[in-house]
KEKEGU-256714 format. One record per residue (C-alpha): y, x, z. Coordinates in steps of 0.25 Angstrom, whole numbers, plus 5000, padded with zeros to 4 digits. Each point is the difference from the previous one (the first is absolute). Layout:
% residues N
+------+------+------+
|   yy |   xx |   zz |
+------+------+------+
|    Y |    X |    Z |
...
+------+------+------+
***
This chain:
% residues 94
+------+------+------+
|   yy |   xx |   zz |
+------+------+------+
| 5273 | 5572 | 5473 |
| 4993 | 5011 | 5007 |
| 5008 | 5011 | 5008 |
| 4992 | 5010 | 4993 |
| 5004 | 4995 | 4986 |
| 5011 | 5010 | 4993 |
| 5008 | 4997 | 4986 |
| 5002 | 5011 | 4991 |
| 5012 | 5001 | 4992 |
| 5001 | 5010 | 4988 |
| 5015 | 5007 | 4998 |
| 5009 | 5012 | 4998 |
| 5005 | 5010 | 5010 |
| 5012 | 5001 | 5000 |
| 5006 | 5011 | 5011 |
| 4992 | 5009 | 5009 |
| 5005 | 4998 | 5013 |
| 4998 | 5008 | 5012 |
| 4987 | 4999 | 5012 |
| 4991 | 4999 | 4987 |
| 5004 | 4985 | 4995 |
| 5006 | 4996 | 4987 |
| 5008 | 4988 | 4995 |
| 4992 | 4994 | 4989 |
| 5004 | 4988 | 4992 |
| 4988 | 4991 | 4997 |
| 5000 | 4992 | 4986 |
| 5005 | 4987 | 5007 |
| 5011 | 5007 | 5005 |
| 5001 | 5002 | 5014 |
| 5003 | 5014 | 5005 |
| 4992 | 5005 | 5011 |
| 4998 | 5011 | 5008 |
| 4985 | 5006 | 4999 |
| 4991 | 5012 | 5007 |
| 4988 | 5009 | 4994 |
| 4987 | 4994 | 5004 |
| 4992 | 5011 | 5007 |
| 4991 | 5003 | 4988 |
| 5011 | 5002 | 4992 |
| 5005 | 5010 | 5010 |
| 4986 | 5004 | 5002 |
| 4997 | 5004 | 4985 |
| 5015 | 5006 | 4998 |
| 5004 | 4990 | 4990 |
| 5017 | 5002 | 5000 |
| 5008 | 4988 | 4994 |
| 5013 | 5004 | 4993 |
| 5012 | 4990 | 4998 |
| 4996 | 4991 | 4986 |
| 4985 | 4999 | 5004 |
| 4993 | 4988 | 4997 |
| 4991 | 4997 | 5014 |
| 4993 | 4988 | 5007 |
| 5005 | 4995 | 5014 |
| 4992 | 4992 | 5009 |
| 5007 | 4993 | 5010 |
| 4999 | 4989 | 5011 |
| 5002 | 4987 | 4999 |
| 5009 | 5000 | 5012 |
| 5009 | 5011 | 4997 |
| 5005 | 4999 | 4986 |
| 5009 | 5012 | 5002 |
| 4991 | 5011 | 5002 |
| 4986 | 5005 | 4993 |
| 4991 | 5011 | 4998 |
| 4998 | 5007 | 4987 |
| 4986 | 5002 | 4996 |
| 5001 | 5004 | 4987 |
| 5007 | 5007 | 4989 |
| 4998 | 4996 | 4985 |
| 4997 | 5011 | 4991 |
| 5012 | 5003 | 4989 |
| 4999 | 4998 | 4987 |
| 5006 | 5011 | 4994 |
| 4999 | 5004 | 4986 |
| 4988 | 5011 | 4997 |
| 5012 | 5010 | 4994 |
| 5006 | 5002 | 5014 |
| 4992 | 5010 | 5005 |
| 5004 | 5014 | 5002 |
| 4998 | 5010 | 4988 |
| 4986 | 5008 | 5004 |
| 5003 | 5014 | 5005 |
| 5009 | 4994 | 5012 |
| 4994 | 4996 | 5014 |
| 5002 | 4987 | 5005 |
| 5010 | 4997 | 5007 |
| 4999 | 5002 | 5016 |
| 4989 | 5011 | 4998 |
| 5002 | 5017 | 5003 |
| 4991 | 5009 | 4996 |
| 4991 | 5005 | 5010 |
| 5001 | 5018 | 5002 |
+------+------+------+
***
């Protein structure tokens, strides 16, 4: 094998811990601890607790990976807000 050579793993985060890492438990289920890629940090995508993500990781460290991506939610389409209130997380500009 290659050094260069990573696996990914899919799995569920499962606590948002501090230094920006999360503990995620991968579907074969082992817990590790991951960090955000750069171009997740990058491109401001925020990971919550119960997010489904992919981890690379090394094959010589077992315990450690990076996260490099967040699956999108499946969420039903009658879950959106009703129409006349902003979304979340934005003020109106004066």
């Amino acid at each position: 094998m290659a050094k260069e050579e990573l696996i990914q793993f899919e799995g569920l985060v499962t606590e948002i811990l501090p230094d920006a890492r999360y503990r995620v438990q991968l579907d074969a289920g082992h817990e590790i601890v991951a960090y955000t890629a750069g171009k997740m940090k990058k491109n401001r995508i925020k990971t919550l607790a119960g997010d489904r993500v992919t981890i690379e990781m090394s094959p010589y460290d077992l315990e450690k990976g990076r996260l490099i991506f967040r699956h999108k939610d499946e969420r039903p389409s009658g879950s959106m807000p009703p129409r006349g209130t902003p979304p979340r997380g934005q003020f109106r500009r004066r």
